[in-house]
N, C-alpha and C positions, 0 to 999 in steps of 0.2 A: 536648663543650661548651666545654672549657678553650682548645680550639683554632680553634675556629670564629669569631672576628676575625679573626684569621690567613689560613686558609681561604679565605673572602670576600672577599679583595684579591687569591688569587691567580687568575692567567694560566697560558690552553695547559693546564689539566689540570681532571675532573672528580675528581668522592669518590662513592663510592659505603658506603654502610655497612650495616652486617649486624649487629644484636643485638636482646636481648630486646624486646617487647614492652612491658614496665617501663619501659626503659631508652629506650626509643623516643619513649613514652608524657611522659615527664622530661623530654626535650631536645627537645622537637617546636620551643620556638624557635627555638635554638640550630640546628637543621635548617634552616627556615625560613629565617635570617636567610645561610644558604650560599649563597640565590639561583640560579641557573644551574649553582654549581659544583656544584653536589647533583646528580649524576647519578641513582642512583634507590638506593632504601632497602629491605632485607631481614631479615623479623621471624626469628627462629631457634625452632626447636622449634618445636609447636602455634601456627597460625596465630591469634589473638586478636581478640575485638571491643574498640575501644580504645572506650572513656565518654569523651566530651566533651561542653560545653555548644556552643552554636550559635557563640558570641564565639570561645571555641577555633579550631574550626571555619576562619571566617572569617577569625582572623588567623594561621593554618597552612594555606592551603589547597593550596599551592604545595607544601609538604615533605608533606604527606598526599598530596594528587595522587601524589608519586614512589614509593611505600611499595607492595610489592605484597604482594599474598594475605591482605590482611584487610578487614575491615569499621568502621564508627564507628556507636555506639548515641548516637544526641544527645539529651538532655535537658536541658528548658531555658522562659522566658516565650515565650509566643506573641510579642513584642516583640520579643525577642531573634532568636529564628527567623525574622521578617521581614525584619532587620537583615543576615540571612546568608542568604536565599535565593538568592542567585545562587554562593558558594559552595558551597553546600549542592547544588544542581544541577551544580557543577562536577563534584563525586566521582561525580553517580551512583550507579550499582547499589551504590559502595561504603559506601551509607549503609543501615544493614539494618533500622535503626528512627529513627522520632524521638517523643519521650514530650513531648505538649506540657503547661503546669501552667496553661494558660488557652487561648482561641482566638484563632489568626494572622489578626492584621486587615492586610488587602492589598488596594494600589487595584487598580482595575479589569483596568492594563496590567498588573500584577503578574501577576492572574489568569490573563492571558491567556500572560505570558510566560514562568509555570510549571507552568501547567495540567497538565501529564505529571507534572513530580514531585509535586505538591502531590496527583496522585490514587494514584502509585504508594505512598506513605507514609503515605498515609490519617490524614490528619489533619482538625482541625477549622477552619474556615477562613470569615471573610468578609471582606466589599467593604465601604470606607468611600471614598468619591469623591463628585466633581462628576455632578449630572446627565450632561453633556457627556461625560466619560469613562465612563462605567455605557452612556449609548446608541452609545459606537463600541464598544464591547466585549459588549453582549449575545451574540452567539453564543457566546463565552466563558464566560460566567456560565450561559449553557442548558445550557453541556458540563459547566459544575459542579455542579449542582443536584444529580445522582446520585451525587456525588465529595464529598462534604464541606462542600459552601457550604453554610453554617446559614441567611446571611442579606446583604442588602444594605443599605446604609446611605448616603443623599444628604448632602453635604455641602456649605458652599457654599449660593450661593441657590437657591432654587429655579424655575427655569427650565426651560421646559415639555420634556418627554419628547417625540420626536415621531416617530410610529410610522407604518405600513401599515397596515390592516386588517391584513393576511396577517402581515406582522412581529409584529401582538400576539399570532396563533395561535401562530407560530414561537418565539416568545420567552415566551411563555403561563408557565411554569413559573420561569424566570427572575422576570419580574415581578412573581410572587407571594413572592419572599423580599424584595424590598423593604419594608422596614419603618418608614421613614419618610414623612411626604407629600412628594406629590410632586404635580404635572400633567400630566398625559396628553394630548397633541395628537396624532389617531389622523385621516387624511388617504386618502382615495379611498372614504370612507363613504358608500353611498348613504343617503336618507333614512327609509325602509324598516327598517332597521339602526341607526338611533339609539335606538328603544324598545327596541330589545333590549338594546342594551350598555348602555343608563342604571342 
C-alpha cells in the first residue's frame, strides 16, 4: 500500500503479489489503483471468501478480477447491487453469493443484459421502465418469470403495449407481473376472439 503511488508510474515491469487474505482484503485499493501494473494477485494459506458490499465491488473490480482462487460473498441495498451489475458480471463464477437487504430494481435492458447472472445468484429482482423498453425486451422478462422477477413496473407515460395475438400467448406470463396500468393493443385479432379476451 505505502508503495503503490510509486508503482503505478512505473514502466516495462509488472507486480504480482502473494499474501493474506486479510491483507488482500485492506489494500484492495491500493491494488486497484496499480492499474495494468497489477499483474495478478495470490491469497496464501486457505483460499478465502472475501465480504464486500456491491460499491466495493464495483470500485475494485479490476485488482479482484487479477486475484486467483477465491470467491466474493456481496452483501448490500438492492440500489447498490444495480449500481454494480456490470461489475458484478465481470467476476463471475467468482461471486459465490450475493445477500440482497431489499429487491434489485433494473430496467428492462438490464434484465435482458444480465439475465444469466441475475438467475445464477438467485436473487430478487424487478423491472421499472418505459412501456417502449418492457415491449423490446419481453422475451427477457418471460426468461425471468421463473428466475426471480417479482414484478414489472411501467414508468413513463403510458403508451399502448402493442402485441400479436401469438406474442400475448408467448409473453402470457411475463404480462401478468406487470403491476401497473397499462394499454394493451393486441393486432391480427379476429373478431370472433374479442369476446373472449374482453
Amino acid at each position: 500500500k505505502l508503495y503503490a503511488p510509486v508503482l503505478a508510474r512505473g514502466k516495462g515491469f509488472q507486480v504480482s503479489v502473494t499474501d493474506s487474505a486479510d491483507n488482500i482484503l485492506a489494500n484492495l485499493e491500493a491494488l486497484q489503483s496499480l492499474g495494468s501494473v497489477l499483474k495478478s494477485v495470490q491469497q496464501t494459506g486457505t483460499p478465502q471468501t472475501l465480504a464486500l458490499n456491491a460499491t466495493q465491488v464495483k470500485r475494485n473490480v479490476d485488482a479482484l478480477a487479477k486475484i486467483s482462487g477465491f470467491t466474493v460473498a456481496v452483501s448490500d441495498a438492492g440500489s447498490n447491487i444495480a449500481n454494480s451489475l456490470e461489475a458484478l458480471q465481470k467476476l463471475g463464477p467468482k461471486v459465490s453469493s450475493i445477500n440482497q437487504s431489499d429487491t434489485i430494481k433494473v430496467s428492462a435492458l438490464q434484465a435482458r443484459q444480465y439475465q444469466n447472472s441475475l438467475c445464477t445468484w438467485q436473487v430478487r429482482w424487478e423491472v421499472v421502465d418505459t412501456v417502449e423498453n418492457i415491449n423490446r425486451n419481453l422475451d427477457a422478462l418471460q426468461w425471468g418469470v421463473d428466475l426471480g422477477l417479482s414484478s414489472i413496473s411501467v414508468s413513463g407515460s403510458r403508451t399502448s403495449l402493442g402485441l400479436t395475438s401469438a406474442q400475448m400467448v408467448q409473453y402470457a406470463d411475463a404480462l401478468a407481473k406487470i403491476s401497473s396500468d397499462y394499454r394493451l393493443t393486441v393486432s391480427d385479432v379476429s373478431i370472433d376472439k374479442v369476446a373472449e379476451m374482453a
